[in-house]
N, C-alpha and C positions, 0 to 999 in steps of 0.2 A: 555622402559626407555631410553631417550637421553643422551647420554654423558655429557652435562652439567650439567643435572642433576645428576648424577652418581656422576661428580667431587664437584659440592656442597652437595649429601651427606654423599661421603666419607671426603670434608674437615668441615662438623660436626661431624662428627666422630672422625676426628684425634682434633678437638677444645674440641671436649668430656672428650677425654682421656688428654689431656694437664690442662685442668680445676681440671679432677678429681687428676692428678696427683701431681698438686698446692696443691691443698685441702687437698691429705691424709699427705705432709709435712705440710703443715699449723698445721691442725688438730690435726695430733701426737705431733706436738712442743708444741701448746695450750697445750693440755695434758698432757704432759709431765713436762713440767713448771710447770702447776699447781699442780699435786703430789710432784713434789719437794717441793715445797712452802709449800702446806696443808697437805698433806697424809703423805708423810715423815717424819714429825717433827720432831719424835721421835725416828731416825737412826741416829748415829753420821755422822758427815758434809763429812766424805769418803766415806759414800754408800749412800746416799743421792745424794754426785756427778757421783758416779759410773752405778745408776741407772739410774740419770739424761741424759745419755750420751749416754745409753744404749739405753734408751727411744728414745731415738731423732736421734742416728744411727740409728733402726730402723723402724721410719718412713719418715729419707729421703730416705731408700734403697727401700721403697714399692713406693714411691711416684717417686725416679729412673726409676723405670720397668715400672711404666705407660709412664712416658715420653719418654722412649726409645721404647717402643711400639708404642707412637703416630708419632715418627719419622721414623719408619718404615716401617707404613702404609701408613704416607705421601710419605715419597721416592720411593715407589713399586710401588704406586697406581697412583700417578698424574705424569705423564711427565718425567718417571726417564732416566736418561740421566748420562753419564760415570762418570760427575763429580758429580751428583746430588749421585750415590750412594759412590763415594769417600768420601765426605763430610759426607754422613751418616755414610760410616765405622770407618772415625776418630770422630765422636761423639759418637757412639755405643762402641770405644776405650776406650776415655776418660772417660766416665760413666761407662765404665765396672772396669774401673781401680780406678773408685771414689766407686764403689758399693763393691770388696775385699778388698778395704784397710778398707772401713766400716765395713764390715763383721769380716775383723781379728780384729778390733779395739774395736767391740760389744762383742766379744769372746776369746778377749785376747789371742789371737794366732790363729793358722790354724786348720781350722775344724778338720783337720783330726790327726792332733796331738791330740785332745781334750781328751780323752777314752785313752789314753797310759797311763801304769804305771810310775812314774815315777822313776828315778834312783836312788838307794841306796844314802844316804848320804854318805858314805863312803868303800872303798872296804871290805872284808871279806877277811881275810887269814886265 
């Protein structure tokens, strides 16, 4: 297998993963809208929205991980070069930090607070 070829079919690959990773935001948004709309009806308009949000955080955070996958298959694999992976690590930054903020914001806090008890309303003497 030639190298060019190699580099056109790892960059169908990383076009794979950028498509598919369109798609599953697209998709989940479609989806997600539309339960709002139809499936919902019958939830008062705060969990209707709370779903709605929930919905749709979680499929730009699946739709995230493809695309930062397809970026660092591109970067690894075709001509990476000092800057070419600096460039990747401040995108792999910025999507990491758009993919927690979505995670605490689909869970209402931090995972790992999630399972705590929480604190007495008031002390005990």
């Amino acid at each position: 297998m030639s190298a060019d070829l190699l580099h056109v079919a790892i960059g169908i690959a990383v076009a794979g993963f950028e498509l598919f990773g369109v798609g599953v935001i697209t998709l989940g948004s479609v989806l997600a809208c539309g339960r709002f709309a139809f499936i919902h009806k019958g939830f008062e308009l705060t969990a209707r929205y709370r779903s709605l949000r929930q919905e749709l955080g979680g499929a730009i955070l699946l739709g995230l991980e493809f695309l930062v996958a397809a970026d660092i298959i591109r970067t690894v694999t075709i001509d990476p070069s000092l800057q070419d992976v600096a460039i990747l690590a401040l995108i792999v930054l910025i999507r990491t930090f758009l993919s927690v903020a979505l995670q605490i914001e689909i869970e209402r806090g931090w995972s790992w607070r999630r399972n705590r008890p929480s604190p007495p309303d008031h002390p005990s003497t």
